[in-house]
C-alpha positions as CSV (number, residue, x, y, z in Angstrom):
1,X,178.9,-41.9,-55.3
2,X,180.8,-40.8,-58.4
3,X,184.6,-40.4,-58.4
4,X,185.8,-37.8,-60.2
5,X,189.4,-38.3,-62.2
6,X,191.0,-35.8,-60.3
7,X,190.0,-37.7,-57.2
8,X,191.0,-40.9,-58.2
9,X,194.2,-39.6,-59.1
10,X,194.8,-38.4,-55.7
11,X,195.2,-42.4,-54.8
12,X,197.9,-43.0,-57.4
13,X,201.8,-42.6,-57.4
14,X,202.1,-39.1,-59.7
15,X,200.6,-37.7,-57.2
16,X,202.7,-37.8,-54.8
17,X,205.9,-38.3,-57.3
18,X,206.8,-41.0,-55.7
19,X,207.9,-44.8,-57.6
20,X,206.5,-46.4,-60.5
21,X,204.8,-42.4,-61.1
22,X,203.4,-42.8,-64.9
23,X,205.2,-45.8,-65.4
24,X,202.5,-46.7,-68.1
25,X,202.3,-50.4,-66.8
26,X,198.5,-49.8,-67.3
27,X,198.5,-49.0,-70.6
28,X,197.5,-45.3,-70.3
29,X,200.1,-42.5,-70.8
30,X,200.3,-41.3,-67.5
31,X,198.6,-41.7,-64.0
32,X,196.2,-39.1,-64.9
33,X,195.1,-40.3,-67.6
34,X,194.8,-43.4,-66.1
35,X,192.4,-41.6,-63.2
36,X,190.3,-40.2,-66.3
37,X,189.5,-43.1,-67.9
38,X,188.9,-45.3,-64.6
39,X,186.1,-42.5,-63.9
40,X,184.7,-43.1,-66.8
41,X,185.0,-47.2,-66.6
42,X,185.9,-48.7,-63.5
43,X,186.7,-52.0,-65.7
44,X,190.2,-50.4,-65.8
45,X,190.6,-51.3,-61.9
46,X,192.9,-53.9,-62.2
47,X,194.9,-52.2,-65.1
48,X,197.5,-50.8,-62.2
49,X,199.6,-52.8,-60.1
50,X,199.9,-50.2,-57.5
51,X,196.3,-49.1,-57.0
52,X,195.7,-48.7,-53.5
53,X,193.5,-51.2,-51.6
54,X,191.7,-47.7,-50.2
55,X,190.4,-46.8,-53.8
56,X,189.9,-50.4,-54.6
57,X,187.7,-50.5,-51.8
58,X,185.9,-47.6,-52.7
59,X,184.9,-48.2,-56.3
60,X,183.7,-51.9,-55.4
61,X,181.4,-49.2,-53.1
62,X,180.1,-47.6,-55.9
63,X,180.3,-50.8,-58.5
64,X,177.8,-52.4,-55.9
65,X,173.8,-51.9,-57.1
66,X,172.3,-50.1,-54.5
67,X,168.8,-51.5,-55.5
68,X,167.6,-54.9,-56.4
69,X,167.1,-55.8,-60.1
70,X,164.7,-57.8,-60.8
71,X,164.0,-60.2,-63.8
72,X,160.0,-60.2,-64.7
73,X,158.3,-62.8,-67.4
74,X,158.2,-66.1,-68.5
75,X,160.5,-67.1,-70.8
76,X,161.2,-63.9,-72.2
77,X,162.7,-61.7,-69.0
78,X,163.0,-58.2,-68.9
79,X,165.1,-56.3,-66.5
80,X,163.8,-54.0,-64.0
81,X,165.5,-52.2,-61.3
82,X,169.4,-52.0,-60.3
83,X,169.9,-48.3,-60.4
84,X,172.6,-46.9,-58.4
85,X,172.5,-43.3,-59.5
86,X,170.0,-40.7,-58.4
87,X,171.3,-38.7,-62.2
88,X,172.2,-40.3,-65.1
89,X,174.9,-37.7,-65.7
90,X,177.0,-39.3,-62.6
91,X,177.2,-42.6,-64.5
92,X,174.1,-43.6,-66.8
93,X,171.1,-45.6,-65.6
94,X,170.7,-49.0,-66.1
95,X,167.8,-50.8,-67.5
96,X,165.0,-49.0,-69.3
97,X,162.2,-48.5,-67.5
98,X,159.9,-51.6,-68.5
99,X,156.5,-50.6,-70.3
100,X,154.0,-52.6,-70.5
101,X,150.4,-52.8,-71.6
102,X,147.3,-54.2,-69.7
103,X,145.0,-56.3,-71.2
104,X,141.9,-58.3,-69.9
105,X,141.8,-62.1,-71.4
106,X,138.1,-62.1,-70.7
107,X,137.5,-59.3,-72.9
108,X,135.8,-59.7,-75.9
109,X,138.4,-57.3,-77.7
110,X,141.3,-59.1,-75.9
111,X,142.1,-60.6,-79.2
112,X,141.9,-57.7,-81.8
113,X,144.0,-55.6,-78.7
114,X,146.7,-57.8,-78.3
115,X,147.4,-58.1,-82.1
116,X,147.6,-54.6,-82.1
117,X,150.7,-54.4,-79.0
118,X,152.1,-57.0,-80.8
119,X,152.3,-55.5,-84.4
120,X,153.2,-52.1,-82.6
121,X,156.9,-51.1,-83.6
122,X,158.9,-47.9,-84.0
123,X,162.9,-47.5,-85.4
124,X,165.1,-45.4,-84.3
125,X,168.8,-44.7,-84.2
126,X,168.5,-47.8,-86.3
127,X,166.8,-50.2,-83.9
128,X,163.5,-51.4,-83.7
129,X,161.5,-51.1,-80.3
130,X,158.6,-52.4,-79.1
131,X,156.7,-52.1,-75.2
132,X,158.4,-54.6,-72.9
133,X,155.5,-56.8,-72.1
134,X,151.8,-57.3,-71.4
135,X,150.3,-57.9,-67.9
136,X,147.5,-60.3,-68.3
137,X,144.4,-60.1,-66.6
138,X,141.5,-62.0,-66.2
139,X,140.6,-65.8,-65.9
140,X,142.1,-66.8,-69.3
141,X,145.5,-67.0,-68.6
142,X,147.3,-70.1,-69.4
143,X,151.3,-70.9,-70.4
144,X,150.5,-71.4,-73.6
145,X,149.6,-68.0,-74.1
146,X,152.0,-66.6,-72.1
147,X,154.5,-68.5,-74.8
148,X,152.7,-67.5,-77.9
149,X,152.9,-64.1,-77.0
150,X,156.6,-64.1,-76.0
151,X,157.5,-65.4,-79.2
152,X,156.8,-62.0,-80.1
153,X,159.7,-60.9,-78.1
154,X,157.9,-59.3,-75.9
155,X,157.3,-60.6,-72.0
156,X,154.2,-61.3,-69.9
157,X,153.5,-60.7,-66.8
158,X,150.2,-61.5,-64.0
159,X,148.9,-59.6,-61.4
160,X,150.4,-62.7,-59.0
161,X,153.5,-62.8,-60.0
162,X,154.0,-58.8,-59.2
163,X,153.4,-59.4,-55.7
164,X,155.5,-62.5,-55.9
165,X,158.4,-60.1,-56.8
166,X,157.5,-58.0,-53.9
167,X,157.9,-54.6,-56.2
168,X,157.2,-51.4,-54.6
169,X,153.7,-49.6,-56.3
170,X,153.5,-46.4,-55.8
171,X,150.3,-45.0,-56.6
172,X,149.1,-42.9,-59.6
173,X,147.7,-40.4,-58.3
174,X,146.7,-37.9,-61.2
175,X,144.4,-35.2,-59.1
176,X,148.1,-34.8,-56.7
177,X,150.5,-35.3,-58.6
178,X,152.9,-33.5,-56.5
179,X,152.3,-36.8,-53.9
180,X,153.0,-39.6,-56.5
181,X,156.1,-37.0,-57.4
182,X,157.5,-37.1,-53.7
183,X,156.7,-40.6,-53.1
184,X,158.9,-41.8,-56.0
185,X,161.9,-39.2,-55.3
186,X,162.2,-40.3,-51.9
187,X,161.6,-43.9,-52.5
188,X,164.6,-43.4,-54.8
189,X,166.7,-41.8,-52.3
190,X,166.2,-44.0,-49.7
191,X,167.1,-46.6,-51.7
192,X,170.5,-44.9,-53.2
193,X,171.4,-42.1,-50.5
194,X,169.9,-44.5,-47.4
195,X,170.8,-48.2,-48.7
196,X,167.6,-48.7,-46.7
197,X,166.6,-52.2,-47.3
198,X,162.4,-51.5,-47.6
199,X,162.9,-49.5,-50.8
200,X,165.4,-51.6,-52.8
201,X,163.1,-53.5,-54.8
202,X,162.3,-51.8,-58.0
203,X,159.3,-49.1,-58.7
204,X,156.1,-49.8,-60.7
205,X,153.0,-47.7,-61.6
206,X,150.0,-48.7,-62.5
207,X,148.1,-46.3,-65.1
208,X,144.6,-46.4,-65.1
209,X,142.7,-46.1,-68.6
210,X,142.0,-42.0,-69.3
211,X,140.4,-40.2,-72.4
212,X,143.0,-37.6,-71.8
213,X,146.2,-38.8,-73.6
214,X,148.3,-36.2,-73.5
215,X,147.9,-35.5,-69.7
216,X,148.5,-39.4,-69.6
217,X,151.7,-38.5,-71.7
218,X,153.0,-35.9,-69.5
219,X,152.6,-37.6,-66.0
220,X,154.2,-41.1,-67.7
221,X,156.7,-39.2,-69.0
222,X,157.5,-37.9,-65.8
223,X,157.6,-41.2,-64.3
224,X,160.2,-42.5,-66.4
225,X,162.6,-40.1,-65.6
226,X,161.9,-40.2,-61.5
227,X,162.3,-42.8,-61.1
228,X,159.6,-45.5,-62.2
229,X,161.3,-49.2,-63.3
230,X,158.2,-50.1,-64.6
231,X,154.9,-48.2,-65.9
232,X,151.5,-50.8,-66.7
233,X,149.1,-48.8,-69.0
234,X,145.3,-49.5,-69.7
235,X,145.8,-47.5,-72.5
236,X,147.6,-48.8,-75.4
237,X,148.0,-45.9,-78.2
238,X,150.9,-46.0,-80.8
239,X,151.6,-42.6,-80.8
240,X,151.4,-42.3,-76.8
241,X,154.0,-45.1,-76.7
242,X,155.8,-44.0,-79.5
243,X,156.4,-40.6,-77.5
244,X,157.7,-42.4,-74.2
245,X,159.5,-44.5,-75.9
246,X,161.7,-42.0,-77.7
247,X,161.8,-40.3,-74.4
248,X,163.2,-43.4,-72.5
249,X,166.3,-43.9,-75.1
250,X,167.2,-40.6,-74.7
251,X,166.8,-40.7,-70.9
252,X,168.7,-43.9,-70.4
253,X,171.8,-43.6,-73.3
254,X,175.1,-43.3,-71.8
255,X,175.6,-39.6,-71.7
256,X,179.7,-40.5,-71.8
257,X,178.9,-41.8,-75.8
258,X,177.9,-40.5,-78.8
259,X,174.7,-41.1,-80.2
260,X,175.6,-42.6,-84.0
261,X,174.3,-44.9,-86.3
262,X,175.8,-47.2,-88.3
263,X,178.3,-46.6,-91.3
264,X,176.4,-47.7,-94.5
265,X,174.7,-46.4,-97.7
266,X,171.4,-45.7,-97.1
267,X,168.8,-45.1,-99.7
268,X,165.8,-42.1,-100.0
269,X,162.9,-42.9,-102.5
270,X,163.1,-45.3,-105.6
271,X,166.8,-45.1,-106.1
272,X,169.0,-46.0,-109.5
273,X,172.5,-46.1,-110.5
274,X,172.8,-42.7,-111.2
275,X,171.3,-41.2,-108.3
276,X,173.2,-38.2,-106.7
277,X,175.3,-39.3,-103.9
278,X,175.7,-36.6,-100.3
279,X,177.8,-37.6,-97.7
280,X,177.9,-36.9,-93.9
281,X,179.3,-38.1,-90.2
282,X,177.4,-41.3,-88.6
283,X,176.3,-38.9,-85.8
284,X,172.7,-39.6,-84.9
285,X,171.0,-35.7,-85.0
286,X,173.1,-35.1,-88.2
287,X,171.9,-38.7,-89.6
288,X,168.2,-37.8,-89.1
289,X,168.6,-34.4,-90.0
290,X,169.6,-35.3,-93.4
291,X,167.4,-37.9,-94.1
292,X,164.4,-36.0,-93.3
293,X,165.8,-33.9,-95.9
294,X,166.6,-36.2,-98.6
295,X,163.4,-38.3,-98.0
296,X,161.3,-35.3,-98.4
297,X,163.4,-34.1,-102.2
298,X,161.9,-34.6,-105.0
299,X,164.6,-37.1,-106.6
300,X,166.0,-40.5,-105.3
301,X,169.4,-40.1,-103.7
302,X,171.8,-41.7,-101.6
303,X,173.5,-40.9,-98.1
304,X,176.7,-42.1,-97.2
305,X,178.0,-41.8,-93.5
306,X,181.5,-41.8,-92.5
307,X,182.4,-43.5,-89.2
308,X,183.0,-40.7,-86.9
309,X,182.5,-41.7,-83.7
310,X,179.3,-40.4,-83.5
311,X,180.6,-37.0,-83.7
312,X,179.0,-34.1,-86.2
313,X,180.7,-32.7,-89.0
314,X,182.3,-29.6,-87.7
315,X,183.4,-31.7,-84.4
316,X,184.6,-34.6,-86.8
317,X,186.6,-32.0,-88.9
318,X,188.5,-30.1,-86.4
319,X,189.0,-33.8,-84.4
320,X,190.2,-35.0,-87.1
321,X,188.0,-38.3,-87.1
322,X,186.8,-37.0,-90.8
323,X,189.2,-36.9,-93.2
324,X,190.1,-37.5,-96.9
325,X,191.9,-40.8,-96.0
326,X,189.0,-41.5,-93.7
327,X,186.6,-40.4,-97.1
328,X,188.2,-42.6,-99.1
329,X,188.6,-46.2,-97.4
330,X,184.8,-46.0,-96.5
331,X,184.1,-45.5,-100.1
332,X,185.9,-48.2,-100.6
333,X,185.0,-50.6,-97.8
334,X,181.5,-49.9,-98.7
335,X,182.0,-50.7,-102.6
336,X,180.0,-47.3,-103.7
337,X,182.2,-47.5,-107.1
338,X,179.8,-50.8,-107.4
339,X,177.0,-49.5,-106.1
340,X,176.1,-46.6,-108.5
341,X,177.4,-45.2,-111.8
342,X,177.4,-41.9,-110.4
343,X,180.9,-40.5,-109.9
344,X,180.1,-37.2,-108.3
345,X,180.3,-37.0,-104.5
346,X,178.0,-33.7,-102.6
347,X,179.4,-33.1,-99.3
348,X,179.0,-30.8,-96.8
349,X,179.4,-27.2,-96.7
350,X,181.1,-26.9,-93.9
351,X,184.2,-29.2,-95.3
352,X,184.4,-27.1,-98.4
353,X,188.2,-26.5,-97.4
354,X,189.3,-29.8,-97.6
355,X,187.4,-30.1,-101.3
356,X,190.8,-30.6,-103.3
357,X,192.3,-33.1,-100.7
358,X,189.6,-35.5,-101.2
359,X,189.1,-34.5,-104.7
360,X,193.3,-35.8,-104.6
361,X,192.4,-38.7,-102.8
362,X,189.5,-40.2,-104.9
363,X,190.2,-38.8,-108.4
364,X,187.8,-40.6,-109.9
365,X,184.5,-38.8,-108.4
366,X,184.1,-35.2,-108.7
367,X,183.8,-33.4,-105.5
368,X,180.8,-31.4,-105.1
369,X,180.4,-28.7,-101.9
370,X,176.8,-28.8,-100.8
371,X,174.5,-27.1,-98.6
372,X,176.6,-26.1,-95.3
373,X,172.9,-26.7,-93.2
374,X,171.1,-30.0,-93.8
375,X,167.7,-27.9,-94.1
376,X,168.9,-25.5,-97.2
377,X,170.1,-29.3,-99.1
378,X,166.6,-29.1,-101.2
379,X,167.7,-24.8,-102.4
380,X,170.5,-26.7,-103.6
381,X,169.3,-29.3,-105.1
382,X,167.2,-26.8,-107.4
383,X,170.3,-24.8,-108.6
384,X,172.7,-28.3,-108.6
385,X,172.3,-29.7,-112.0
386,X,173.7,-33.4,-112.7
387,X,173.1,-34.8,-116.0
388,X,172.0,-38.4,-114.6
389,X,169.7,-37.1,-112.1
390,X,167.3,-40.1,-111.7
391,X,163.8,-38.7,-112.9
């Protein structure tokens, strides 16, 4: 159940003018937008004083996991389980769905394979992922492994212990799809919408090794987002885990928070103190965007972000979370002056308004207005012409 701010407000004092209405002894400037922000986080409970025990009551409803999580590995656990949305959009989901990779210890390849999961890694949005575990099978399976492997941060996992955690397979069934569909739907609404207590341990599929990879990719991609806590593959391919991967983060991010990475210089090609410098917002899309561009130019350069939030330029701008005060402290809490010799700054387009603020605010760097679209940056790098352009 998800309580909306407008319903929450319905439980507090404004809204029924009667005593202590926006009194602010929560910290927020008025009862409403005290209801907002307890939608939003429900950490705010005890925030008011005179929060009816009917509301109270309610949210430790909805605060309670409606399914079982569940702790799977060794020494390294991973988290599966304790969802208690059916859409991430009421709230966010909770932990990742697990993937991890099947491998036989009695294999002859066993070795050459598991280096391979191991070594597998992928960044992005400036962390580094790798699957969740590896389900061991065969008669070689020992602790020691089991701990060698983990050290990789990564967990492991035996047929045995699966039924040990009494988790709820549901069947792969990749010639009706349509039935594996239904089965995990309504496992998951039985579970949220029900509270029925056979279908409150968390989900797992089993995926059978197929020639077919992007069929594989399709169906597992499904899976993780209705509603499988767990996916085991017989097929380990980078790319096909790179794919799901991607897909998971995206799947389980708080959709309440902006996607952004962090506020740093980064650095594109073989870079020297006279580089040219662009800057831009810490949002994730506009992050990636730009370095695709700058990685792909033809000259080193350097990329500046300016902690926005996570917001995009345009949205930074007109909240003003970007601004030439903003501009200049990150410049200097970065130390760019010490960082390159360069003392021209390109930024974007779209803040070509502010140019003579900022140019006022950090007299010492010449403000250049680039591209206004990340994917025109390398049209202006051919007409922009800086005489300590690293060659």
């Amino acid at each position: 159940m998800k309580l909306s701010g407008l319903e929450i407000f319905k439980y507090l004092p404004a809204s029924t003018k009667s005593e202590h209405s926006n009194c602010k002894e929560c910290g927020f400037k008025s009862c409403m937008d005290f209801a907002v922000n307890l939608a939003k986080n429900f950490e705010f409970v005890n925030n008011c004083p005179y929060l009816k025990d009917e509301l109270k009551n309610i949210i430790n409803k909805t605060q309670t996991s409606t399914q079982n999580e569940i702790e799977v590995g060794l020494s390294k656990k991973v988290k599966i389980g304790g969802e208690n949305v059916m859409f991430r959009h009421d709230k966010k989901f909770v932990n990742p769905t697990a993937i991890f990779i099947a491998l036989n210890t009695d294999s002859t390849i066993f070795k050459n394979e598991l280096k391979r999961v191991l070594n597998f890694e992928i960044l992005k949005l400036s962390q580094t992922y790798k699957v969740d575990g590896i389900f061991l099978k065969g008669s070689n399976i020992n602790k020691d492994l089991r701990l060698q492997i983990e050290k990789y941060g990564i967990s492991t996992l035996t047929e045995e212990e699966i039924n040990g955690y009494s988790l709820i397979e549901i069947k792969d069934d990749k010639d009706n799809f349509p039935n594996t569909m239904e089965n995990l739907i309504c496992t998951r609404k039985k579970a949220i919408l029900e509270n029925n207590k056979n279908y409150l341990n968390p989900v797992y599929i089993y995926l059978k090794k197929q020639d077919n990879l992007v069929e594989l990719s399709a169906r597992a991609g499904f899976y993780i987002s209705k509603y499988a806590n767990m996916l085991i593959f017989e097929n380990f391919d980078e790319a096909l885990m790179s794919t799901l991967i991607a897909l998971r983060q995206n799947i389980y991010a708080d959709p309440q928070a902006p996607l952004q990475v962090e506020s740093k210089i980064y650095e594109f090609n073989e870079v020297t103190d006279k580089s040219p410098v662009f800057m831009t917002t810490n949002f994730s899309l506009t992050y990636y965007t730009m370095a695709n561009e700058l990685a792909e130019l033809d000259v080193p350069s350097y990329l500046v972000l300016i902690p926005t939030g996570g917001m995009s330029v345009l949205a930074a701008w007109a909240a003003e979370k970007i601004t030439t005060q903003v501009i200049a402290e990150t410049i200097e809490k970065l130390k760019l002056r010490e960082r390159v010799k360069t003392r021209e700054i390109i930024i974007p387009g779209v803040l070509a308004s502010i140019k003579d603020d900022i140019q006022k605010e950090i007299p010492d760097f010449k403000i250049i207005v680039g591209a206004v679209e990340a994917y025109k940056t390398r049209d202006f790098i051919k007409t922009y012409k800086i005489e300590h352009f690293a060659k």
